[in-house]
N, C-alpha and C positions, 0 to 999 in steps of 0.2 A: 686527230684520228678518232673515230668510232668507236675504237676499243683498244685499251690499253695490254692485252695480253701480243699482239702482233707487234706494238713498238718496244715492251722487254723484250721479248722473240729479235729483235733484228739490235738490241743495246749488243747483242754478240759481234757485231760486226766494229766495234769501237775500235778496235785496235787496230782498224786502217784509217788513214786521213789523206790529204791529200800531199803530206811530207812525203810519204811512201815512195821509192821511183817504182818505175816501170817491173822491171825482176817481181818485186815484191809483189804485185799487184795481178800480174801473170799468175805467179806462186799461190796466192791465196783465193783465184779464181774458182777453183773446187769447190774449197769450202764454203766460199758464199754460195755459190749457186746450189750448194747441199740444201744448206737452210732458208734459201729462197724456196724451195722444195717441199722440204717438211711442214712450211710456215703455211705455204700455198693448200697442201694436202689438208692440211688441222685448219685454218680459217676460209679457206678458197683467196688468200692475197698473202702478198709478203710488200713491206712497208719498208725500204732500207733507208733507216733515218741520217746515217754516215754520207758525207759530203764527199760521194764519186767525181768523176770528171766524166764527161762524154764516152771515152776512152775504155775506161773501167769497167762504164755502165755495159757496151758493148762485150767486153772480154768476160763477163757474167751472163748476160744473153745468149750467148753462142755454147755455154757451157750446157745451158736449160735445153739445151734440140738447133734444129737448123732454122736460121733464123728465113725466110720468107717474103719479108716485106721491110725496107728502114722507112717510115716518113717523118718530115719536120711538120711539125702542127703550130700554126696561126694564123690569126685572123686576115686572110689575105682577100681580097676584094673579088678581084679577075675567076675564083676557084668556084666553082658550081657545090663539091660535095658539104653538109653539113658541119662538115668536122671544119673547116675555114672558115665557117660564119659565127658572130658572137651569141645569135641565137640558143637557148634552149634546146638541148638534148635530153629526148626523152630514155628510159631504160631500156637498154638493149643489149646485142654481144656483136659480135663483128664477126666475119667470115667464118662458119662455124668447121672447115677444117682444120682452123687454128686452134692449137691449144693453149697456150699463154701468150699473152699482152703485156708488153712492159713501157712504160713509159718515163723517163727521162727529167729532170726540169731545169733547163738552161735558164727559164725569166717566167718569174709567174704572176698570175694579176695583180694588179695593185690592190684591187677590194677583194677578188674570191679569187674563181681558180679550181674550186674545190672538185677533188674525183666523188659520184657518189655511187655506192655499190649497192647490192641487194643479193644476199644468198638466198641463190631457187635449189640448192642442194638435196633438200627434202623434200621435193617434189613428190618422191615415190608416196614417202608417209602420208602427202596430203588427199592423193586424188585413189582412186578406186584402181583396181587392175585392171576392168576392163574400159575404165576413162584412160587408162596410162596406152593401153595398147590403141584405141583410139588417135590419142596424140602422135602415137609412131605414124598416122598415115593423113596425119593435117601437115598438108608443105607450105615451108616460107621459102619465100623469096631471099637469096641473096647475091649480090652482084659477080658478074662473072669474072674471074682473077684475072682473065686474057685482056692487057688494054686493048687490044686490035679488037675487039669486039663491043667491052664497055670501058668507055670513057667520057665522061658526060661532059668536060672541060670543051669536046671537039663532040657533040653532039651525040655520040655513041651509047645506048643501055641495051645492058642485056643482062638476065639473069640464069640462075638456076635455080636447083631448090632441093631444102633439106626439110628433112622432118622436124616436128616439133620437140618430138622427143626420141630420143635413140636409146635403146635399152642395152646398158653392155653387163659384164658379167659382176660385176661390186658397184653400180649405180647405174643411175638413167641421168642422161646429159641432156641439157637443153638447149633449144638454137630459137629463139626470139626475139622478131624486129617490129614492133607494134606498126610501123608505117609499109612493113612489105609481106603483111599478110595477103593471101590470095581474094580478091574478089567476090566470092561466094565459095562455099561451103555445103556438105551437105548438114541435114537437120540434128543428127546425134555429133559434129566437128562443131560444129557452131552453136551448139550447149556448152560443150566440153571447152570451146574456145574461151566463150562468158566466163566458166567458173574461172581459165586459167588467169585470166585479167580481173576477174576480182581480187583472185591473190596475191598477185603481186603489187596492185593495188595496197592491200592490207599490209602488204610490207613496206610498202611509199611508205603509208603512215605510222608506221610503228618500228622497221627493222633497217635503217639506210645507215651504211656507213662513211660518213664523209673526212676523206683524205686531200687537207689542202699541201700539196707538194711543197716544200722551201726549195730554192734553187739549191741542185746540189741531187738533190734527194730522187732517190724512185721508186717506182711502184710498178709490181708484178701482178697478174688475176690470172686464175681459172677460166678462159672464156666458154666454156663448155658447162661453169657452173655459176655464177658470178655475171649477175647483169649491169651494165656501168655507165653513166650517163653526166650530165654536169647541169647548172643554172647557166642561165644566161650573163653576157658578158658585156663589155660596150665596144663601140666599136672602133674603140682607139685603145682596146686592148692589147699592151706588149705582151702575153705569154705565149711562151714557146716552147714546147715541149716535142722530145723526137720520143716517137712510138716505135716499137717492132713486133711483128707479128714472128711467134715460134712457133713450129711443128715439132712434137713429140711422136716415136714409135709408141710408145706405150702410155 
């Protein structure tokens, strides 16, 4: 892990294992998902190094908002989207109405595997006011929730589109997919795009935090703040990890 203040942060969860039955595990749903919480708010991730079951990991998720979307992720041949090929995944977030991402790990790669993150939380700090307001009205692209519309497994894209930046009332969120920026731009979006890409850039190379999951283990982000990405893989890699996308009201 990246940093060692998020895996003392989550040493709190020790006192479950997989002895634990079911009652118990129900019971102390709260509280994990408190400090999946806290951990989330103070680093943008929460790292739960305690060896969950599928099970658990689920009855934690559902505590964090309504859960949206379950998928199983690997390297599957027949699958069009990114996320099933062992290729390179560049930094990005996923559906930016989501608010947390958590992901599971049933079998992880034999060489890597690894999550890599990047906090864009300081965005505000970085760029000018009227670069930030700017960003409010540069749209990406993201794929439309409706399968009946997009499904690219059966031929179907469609998208919509969110701003770059959304400014809410205690931060400005960011929604960032470097492969489904729009086409053109005007002249002051497409300054302000360069600088945003050189930034994150700068954080490739200096601020990435890499979480290789042990089976057992999961991993919560901020998708709203927290851009996440992985190396490439081979292509007889067994990892398998199940994702869930959560909505939060607040």
């Amino acid at each position: 892990m990246g940093g060692t203040d998020g895996a003392r942060l989550t040493r709190e969860f020790s006192r479950l294992d997989s002895t634990l039955d079911r009652i118990s595990v129900e019971r102390d749903a709260p509280r994990l998902a408190s400090e999946v919480l806290t951990s989330i708010r103070t680093l943008g991730y929460a790292h739960i190094i305690e060896l969950l079951t599928a099970e658990d990991f689920d009855l934690v998720a559902q505590r964090l908002g309504s859960i949206a979307l379950r998928t199983d992720l690997a390297i599957t041949q027949d699958r069009s989207s990114i996320v099933y090929k062992p290729d390179e995944i560049a930094f990005h977030q996923d559906n930016p109405a989501i608010s947390i991402l958590g992901w599971y790990c049933v079998r992880q790669d034999e060489f890597d595997g690894s999550a890599r993150l990047i906090d864009v939380g300081d965005v505000a700090e970085r760029f000018l006011q009227d670069e930030l307001e700017t960003m409010t009205s540069i749209n990406v692209k993201y794929p439309d929730p409706d399968p009946l519309r997009h499904n690219p497994d059966k031929g179907l894209v469609a998208h919509l589109l969110w701003p770059l930046v959304t400014r809410k009332a205690t931060r400005c969120e960011v929604y960032y997919v470097p492969w489904l920026m729009l086409d053109s731009y005007n002249e002051e979006q497409t300054r302000v795009i360069k600088k945003f890409s050189a930034y994150v850039r700068v954080k490739e190379e200096t601020a990435v935090t890499r979480i290789r999951l042990k089976e057992g283990e999961s991993l919560f982000i901020d998708n709203n703040r927290m851009l996440h990405g992985r190396g490439p893989m081979r292509q007889d890699s067994k990892r398998f990890l199940k994702r869930v996308w959560i909505k939060r009201d607040s």
